[in-house]
C-alpha positions as CSV (number, residue, x, y, z in Angstrom):
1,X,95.0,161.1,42.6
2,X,98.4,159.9,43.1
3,X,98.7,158.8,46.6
4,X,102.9,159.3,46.3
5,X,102.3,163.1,46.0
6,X,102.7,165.9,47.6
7,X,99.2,167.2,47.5
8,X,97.7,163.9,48.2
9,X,100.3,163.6,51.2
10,X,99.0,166.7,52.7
11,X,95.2,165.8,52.0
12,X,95.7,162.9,54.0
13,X,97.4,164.3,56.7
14,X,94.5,167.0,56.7
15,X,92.0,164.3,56.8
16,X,93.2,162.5,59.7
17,X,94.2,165.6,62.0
18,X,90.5,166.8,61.4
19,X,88.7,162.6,62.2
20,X,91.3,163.0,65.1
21,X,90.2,166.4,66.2
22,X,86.9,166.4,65.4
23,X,86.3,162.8,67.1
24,X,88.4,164.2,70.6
25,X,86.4,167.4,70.7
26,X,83.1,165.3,69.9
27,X,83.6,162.9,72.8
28,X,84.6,166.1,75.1
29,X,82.0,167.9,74.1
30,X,79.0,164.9,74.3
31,X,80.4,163.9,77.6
32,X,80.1,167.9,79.1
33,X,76.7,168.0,77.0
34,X,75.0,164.7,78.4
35,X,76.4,165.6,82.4
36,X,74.4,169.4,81.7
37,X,71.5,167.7,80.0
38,X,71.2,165.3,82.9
39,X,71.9,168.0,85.7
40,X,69.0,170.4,84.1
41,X,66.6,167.8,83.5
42,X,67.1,166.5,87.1
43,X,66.9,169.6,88.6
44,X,63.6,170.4,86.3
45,X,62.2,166.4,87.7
46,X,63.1,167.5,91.7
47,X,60.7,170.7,90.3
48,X,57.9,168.5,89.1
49,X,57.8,166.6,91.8
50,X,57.8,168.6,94.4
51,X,54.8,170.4,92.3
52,X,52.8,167.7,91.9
53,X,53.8,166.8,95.9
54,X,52.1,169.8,96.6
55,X,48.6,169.6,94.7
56,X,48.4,166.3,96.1
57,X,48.4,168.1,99.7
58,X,46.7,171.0,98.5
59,X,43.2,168.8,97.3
60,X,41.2,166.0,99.0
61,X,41.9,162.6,98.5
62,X,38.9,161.5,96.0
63,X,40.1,164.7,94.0
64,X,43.7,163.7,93.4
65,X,42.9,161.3,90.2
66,X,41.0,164.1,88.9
67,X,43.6,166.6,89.5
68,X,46.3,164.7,88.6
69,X,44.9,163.7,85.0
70,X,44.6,167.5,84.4
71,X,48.0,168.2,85.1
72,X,49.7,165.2,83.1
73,X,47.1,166.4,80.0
74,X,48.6,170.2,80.6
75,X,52.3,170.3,81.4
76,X,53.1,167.3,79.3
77,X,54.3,165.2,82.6
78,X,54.4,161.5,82.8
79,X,54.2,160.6,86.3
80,X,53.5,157.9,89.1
81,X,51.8,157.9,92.5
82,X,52.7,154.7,94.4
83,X,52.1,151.7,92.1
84,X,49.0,153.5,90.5
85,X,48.0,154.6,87.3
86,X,50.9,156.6,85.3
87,X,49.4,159.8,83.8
88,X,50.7,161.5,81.0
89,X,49.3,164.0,78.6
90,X,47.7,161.4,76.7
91,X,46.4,159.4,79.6
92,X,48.4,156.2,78.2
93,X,50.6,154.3,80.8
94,X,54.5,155.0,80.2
95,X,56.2,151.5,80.0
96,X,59.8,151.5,82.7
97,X,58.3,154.1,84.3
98,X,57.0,152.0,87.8
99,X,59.7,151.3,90.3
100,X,60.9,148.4,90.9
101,X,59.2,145.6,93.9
102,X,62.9,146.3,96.0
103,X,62.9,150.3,95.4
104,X,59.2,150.8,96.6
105,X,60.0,148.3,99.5
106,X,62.7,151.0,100.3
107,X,60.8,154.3,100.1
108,X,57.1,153.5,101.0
109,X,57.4,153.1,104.7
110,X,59.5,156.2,104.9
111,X,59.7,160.1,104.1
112,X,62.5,162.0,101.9
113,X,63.5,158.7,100.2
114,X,65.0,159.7,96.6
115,X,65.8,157.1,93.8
116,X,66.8,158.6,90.3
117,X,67.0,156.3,87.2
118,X,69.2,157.1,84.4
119,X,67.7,155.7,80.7
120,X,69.1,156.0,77.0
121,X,65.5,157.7,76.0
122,X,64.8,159.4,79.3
123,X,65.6,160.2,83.0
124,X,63.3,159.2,86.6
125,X,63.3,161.0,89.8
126,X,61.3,159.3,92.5
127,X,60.6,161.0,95.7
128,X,58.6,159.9,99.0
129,X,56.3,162.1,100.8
130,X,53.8,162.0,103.7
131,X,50.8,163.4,103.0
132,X,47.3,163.1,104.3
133,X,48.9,160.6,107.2
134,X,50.3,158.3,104.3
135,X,53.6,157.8,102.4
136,X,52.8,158.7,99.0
137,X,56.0,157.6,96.3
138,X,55.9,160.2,93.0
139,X,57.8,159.5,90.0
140,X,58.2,161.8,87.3
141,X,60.4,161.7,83.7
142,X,61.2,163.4,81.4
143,X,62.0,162.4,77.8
144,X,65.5,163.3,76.9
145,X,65.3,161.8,73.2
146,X,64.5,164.5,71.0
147,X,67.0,166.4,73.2
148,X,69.6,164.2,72.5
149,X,68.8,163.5,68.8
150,X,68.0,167.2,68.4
151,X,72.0,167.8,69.7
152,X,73.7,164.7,67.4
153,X,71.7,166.6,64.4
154,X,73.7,169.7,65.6
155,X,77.1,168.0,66.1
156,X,76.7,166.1,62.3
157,X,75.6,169.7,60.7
158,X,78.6,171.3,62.6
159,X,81.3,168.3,61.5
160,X,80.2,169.1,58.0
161,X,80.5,172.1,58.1
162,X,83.5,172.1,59.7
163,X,84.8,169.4,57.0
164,X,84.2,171.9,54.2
165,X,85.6,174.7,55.5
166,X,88.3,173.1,56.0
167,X,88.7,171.6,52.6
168,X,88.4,175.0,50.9
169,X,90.5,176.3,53.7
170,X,93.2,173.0,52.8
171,X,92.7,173.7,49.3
172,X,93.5,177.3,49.3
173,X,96.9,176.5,51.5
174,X,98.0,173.1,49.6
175,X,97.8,175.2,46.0
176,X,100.0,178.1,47.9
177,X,102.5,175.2,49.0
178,X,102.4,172.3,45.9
179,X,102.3,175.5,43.0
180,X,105.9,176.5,43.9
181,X,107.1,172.7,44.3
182,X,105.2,172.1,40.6
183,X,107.1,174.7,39.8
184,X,110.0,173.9,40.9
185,X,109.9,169.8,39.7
186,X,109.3,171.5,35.9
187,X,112.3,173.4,36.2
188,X,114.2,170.8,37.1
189,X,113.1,168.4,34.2
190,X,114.1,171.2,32.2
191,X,117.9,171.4,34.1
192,X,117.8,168.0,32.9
193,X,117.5,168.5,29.9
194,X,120.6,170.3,29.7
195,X,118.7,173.6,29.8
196,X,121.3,175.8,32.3
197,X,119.3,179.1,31.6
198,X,116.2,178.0,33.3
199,X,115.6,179.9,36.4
200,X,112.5,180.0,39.0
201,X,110.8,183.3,40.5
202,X,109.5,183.4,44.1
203,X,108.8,186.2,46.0
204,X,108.6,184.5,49.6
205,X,111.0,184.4,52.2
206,X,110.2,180.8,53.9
207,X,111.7,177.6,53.1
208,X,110.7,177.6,49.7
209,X,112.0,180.6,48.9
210,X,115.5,179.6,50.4
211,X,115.3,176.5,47.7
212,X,114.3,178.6,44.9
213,X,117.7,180.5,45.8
214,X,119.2,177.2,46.0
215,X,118.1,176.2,42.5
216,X,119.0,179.3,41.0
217,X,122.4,179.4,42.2
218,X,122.9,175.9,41.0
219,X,121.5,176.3,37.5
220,X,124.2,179.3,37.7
221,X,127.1,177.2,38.3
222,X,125.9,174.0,36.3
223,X,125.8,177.2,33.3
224,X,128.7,178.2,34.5
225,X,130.7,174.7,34.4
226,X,128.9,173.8,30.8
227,X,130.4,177.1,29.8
228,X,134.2,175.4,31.6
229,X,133.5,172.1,29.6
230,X,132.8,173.5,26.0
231,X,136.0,175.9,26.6
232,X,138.1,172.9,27.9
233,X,136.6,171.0,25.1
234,X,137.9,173.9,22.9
235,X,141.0,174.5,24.6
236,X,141.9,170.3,24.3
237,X,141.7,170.9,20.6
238,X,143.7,173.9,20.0
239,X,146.2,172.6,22.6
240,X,146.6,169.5,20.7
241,X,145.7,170.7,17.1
242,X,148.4,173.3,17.2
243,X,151.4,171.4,17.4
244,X,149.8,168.4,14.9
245,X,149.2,171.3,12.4
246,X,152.9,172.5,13.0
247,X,154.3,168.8,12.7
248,X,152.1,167.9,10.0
249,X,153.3,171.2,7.9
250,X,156.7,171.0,8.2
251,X,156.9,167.0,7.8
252,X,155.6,167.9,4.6
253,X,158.1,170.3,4.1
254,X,161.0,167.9,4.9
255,X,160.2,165.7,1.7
256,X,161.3,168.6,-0.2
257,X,164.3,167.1,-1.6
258,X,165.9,170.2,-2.9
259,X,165.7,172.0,0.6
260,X,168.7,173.3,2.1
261,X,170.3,171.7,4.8
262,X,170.2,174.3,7.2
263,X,166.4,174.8,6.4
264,X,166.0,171.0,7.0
265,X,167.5,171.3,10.5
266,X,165.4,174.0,11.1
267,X,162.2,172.7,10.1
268,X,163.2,169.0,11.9
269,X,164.1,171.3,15.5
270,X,160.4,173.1,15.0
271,X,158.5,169.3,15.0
272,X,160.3,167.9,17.8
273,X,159.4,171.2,19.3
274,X,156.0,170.0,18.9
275,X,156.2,166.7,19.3
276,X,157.9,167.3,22.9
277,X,154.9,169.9,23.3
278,X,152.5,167.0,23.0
279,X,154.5,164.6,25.1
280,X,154.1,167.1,28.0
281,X,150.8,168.2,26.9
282,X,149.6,164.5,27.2
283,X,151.4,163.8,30.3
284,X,150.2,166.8,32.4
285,X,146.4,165.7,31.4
286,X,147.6,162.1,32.6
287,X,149.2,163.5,35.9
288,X,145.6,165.6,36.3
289,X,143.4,163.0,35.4
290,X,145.1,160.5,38.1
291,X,145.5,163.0,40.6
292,X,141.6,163.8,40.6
293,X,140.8,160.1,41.5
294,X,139.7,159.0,44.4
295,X,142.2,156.5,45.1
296,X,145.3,158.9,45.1
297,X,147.9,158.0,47.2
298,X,150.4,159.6,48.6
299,X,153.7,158.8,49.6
300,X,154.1,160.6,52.3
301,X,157.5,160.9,54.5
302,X,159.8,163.7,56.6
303,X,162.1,165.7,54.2
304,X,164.1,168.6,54.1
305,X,161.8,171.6,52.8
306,X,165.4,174.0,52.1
307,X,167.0,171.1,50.1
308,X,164.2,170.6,48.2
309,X,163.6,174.2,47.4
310,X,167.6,174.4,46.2
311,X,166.6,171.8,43.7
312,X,164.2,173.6,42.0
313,X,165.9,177.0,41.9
314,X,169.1,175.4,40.9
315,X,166.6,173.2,37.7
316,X,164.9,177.2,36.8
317,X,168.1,179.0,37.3
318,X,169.2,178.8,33.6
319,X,165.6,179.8,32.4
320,X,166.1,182.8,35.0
321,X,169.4,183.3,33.6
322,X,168.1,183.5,30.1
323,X,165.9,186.4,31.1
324,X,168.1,188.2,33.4
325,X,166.1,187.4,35.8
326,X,167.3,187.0,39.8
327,X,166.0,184.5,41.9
328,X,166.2,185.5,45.6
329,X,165.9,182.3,47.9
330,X,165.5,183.6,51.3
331,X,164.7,181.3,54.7
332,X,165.1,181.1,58.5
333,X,168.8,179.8,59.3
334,X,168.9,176.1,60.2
335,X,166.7,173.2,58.6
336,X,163.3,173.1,58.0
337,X,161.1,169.5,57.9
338,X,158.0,169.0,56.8
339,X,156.0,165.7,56.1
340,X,154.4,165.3,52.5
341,X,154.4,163.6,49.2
342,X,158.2,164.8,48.2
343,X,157.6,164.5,44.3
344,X,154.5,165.6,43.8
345,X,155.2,168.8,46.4
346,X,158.6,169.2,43.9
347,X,156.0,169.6,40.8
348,X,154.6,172.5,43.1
349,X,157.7,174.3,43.4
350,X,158.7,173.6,39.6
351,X,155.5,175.1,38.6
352,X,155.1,177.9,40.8
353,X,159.2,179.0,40.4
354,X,158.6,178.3,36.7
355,X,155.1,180.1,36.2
356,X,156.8,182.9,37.9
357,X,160.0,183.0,35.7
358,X,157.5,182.9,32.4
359,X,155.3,186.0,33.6
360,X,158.4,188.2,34.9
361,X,160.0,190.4,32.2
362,X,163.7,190.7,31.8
363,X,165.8,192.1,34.3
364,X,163.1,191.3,36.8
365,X,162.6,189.4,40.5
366,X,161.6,186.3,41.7
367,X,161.9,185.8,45.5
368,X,161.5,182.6,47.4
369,X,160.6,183.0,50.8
370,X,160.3,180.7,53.7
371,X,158.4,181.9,57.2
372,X,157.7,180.3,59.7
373,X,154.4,181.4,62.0
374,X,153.0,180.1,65.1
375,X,150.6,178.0,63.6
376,X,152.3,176.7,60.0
377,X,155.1,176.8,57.9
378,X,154.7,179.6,54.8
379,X,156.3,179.6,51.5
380,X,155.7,182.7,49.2
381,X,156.7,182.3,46.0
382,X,156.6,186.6,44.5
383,X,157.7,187.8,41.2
384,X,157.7,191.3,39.4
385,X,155.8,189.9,36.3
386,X,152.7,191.5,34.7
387,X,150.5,190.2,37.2
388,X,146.6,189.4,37.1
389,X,143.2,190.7,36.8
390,X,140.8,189.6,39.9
391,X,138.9,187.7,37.4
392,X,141.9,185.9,36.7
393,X,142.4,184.6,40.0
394,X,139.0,183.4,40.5
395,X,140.3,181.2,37.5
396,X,143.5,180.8,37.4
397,X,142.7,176.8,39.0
398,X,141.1,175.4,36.1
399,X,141.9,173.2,33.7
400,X,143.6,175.0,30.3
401,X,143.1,178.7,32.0
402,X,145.0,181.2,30.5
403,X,144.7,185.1,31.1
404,X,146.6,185.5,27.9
405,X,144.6,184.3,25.3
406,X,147.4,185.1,22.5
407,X,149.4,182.3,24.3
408,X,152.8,184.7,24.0
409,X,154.0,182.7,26.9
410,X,154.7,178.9,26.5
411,X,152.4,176.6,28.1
412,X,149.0,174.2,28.4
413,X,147.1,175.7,31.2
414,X,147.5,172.5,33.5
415,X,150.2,173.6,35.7
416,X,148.3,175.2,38.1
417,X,145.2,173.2,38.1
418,X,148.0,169.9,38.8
419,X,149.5,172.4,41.9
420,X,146.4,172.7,43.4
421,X,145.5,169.2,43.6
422,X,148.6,168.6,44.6
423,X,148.3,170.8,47.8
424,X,144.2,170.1,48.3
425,X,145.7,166.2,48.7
426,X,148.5,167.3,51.5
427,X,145.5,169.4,53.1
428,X,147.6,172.4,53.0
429,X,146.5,175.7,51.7
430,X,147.6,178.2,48.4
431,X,146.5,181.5,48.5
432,X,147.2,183.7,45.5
433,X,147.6,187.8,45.4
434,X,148.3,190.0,42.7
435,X,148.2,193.2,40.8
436,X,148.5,194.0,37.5
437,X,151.5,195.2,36.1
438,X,153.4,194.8,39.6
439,X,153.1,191.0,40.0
440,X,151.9,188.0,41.6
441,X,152.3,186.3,45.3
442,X,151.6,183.0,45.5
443,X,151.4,181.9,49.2
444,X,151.7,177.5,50.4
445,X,151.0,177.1,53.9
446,X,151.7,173.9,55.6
447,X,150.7,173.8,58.6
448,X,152.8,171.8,61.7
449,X,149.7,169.5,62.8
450,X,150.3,166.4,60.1
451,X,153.9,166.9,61.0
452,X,153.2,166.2,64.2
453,X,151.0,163.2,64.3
454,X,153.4,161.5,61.5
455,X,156.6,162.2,63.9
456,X,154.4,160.5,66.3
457,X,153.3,157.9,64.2
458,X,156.8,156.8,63.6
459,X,157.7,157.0,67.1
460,X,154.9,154.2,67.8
461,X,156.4,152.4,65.0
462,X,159.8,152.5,65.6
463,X,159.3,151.7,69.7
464,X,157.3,148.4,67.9
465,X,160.0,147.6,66.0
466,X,162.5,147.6,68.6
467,X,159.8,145.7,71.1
468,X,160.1,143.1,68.2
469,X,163.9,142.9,68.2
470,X,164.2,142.8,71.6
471,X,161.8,139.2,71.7
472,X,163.9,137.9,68.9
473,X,166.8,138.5,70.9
């Protein structure tokens, strides 16, 4: 048996609760026993005694040996009459029985005296009397041995008993309990293995049940996230296989020596296409890859949100333009501050302005909108493009995602997944809404708290720095 498992755990646990339990009760119920053994047999002694008391008074004096003899032989009594011979039913002399020189000293010059003797094998009750003008001293016993042996018999039987009731009863439970957990442990060797389609069936609703549930739903995601790395895996090649094919193809083309000039231009434009393709291509997986480190960090300080914004609509206006596409920059009058990393927030507004200038047809919309609430500062970014499928959204964040699988529209699939990293870091929010075939909302809420404690932060350090100047002084 392997003493680290969970079976074994539980069997020892069993094992001591019932030694424990048993052993309490036992002493309990011994203790209770031996006090109503001893209160019956001493009631059942006063009895005798005041029995034999009485046929003692009841006969002459020269027929009390007689008498007495018969009764031992009869009732199976062991008695003494005042130092004499102790009768029993076997007429043989009962060792312990015959009190002691200072306890017949006490009792045999006086009436009603009572002395009772407790024993391991046996209890004494010794009365005096007056009778025929004398004090007369009678001690009976009685044997309590059998008694007792007769009730540790008893106790043993019911202890074993108990002990293999209880180990069907603990086998019966531990096999309900360890079956699932077996169960369970082989399943997961099997999710080791790399085996994502293994699932585990329990109908209970207790604790077990709740990590059956558990393990399901995490063999659905681990499936799920194989299924993300083999894409990615996929989508890594195509992204990068693409443009190589193109530059390797028309390279090859190039050495034509009798190709046209204007061809030659042509084919030179389409591979530094590519080539800057890659460059970004490479770059954004860089930017990602750093980004999902855990020793990111920002650069944060307290800029001007409405300049920053200008910037980027002023860098996507000529793309807009290209499209006939207006970009509508709206915002509350006055400046607006926040506190953040300033270039990585402007690679947020670059890709969300530029995603939505790509998915917005010509002649379309593109507003930028600034709000603020009581409790953060919101910037929508809306377009009239074609919009997404809900199952879009719930992917839109991942690495190479791209509802349109033709890839009609330029790009790698990484924009997104940078932007939100970018706004998990600041602790801000993005919510995205959209419809197909009416267009997307994508919402960046910053709320005023960090802007707060940094304000505050540089209040403490500027009143530092001027507690410094002023020693210098």
């Amino acid at each position: 048996m392997n003493l680290k498992s969970v079976y074994s755990k539980l069997f020892m646990g069993f094992l001591i609760t019932l030694i424990l339990s048993f052993s309490v009760t036992g002493y309990y119920i011994v203790k209770r026993s031996s006090s109503n053994t001893q209160s019956v047999a001493l009631e059942e002694l006063k009895g005798r005694n005041e029995h034999i008391a009485d046929l003692v008074e009841a006969v002459d004096e020269q027929d009390i040996r007689r008498i007495l003899d018969d009764y031992a032989k009869t009732s199976k009594s062991a008695f003494h009459i005042e130092g004499g011979t102790l009768h029993d039913s076997f007429g043989k002399v009962q060792i312990g029985l015959v009190l002691d020189d200072a306890s017949m000293k006490s009792m045999k010059d006086k009436e009603g005296v009572v002395k009772m003797r407790n024993h391991d094998n046996f209890y004494q009750y010794s009365k005096s009397y007056k009778i025929h003008n004398q004090i007369y001293i009678i001690t009976v016993q009685k044997d309590v041995s059998k008694s007792a042996s007769a009730f540790l018999d008893s106790f043993i039987l019911s202890g074993v008993i108990m002990f293999l009731v209880g180990t069907v009863v603990f086998l019966v439970v531990s096999d309900i309990i360890v079956r699932p957990i077996s169960k369970l442990t082989a399943a997961t060797k099997e999710l080791s293995k790399g085996n994502y389609k293994v699932r585990v069936g329990y109908a209970g609703d207790d604790e077990i049940g709740k990590l059956y549930v558990a393990f399901n739903k995490m063999a659905v995601e681990l499936n799920k996230q194989e299924a993300r790395r083999q894409q990615f895996i996929s989508d890594v090649s195509h992204e990068f296989q693409t443009p190589l094919t193109a530059i390797s193809g028309f390279a090859g083309i190039l050495k034509m020596e009798d190709l046209p000039a204007e061809q030659r231009m042509k084919y030179a434009d389409i591979i530094a296409f590519n080539a800057k393709r890659l460059s970004t291509l490479s770059k954004n997986m860089l930017q990602l890859t750093l980004l999902e480190g855990e020793d990111v960090q920002l650069e944060k300080s307290k800029y001007s949100l409405i300049d920053q914004l200008n910037r980027v609509i002023e860098t996507e206006d000529n793309n807009a333009l290209s499209k006939d596409i207006e970009i509508e920059f709206k915002h509350p009058r006055g400046d607006i501050e926040i506190v953040g990393d300033e270039a990585r927030m402007e690679q947020v507004w670059i890709n969300l302005i530029g995603n939505a200038i790509k998915y917005t047809n010509e002649h379309g919309v593109v507003t930028v909108d600034v709000r603020k609430t009581t409790k953060d500062i919101e910037v929508r970014v809306e377009d009239t493009g074609v919009g997404m499928s809900e199952e879009a959204i719930s992917h839109i964040f991942e690495r190479f995602y791209r509802e349109d699988k033709s890839r009609s529209v330029e790009g790698n699939g990484l924009g997104l997944s940078i932007v939100k990293r970018i706004i998990d870091l600041h602790e801000f929010s993005l919510d995205v809404t959209s419809q197909e075939d009416v267009g997307s909302v994508f919402t960046v809420k910053i709320p005023y708290a960090p802007f707060s404690d940094f304000a505050k932060r540089l209040n403490i350090k500027r009143d530092k720095e001027h507690e410094n100047t002023g020693k210098e002084d």
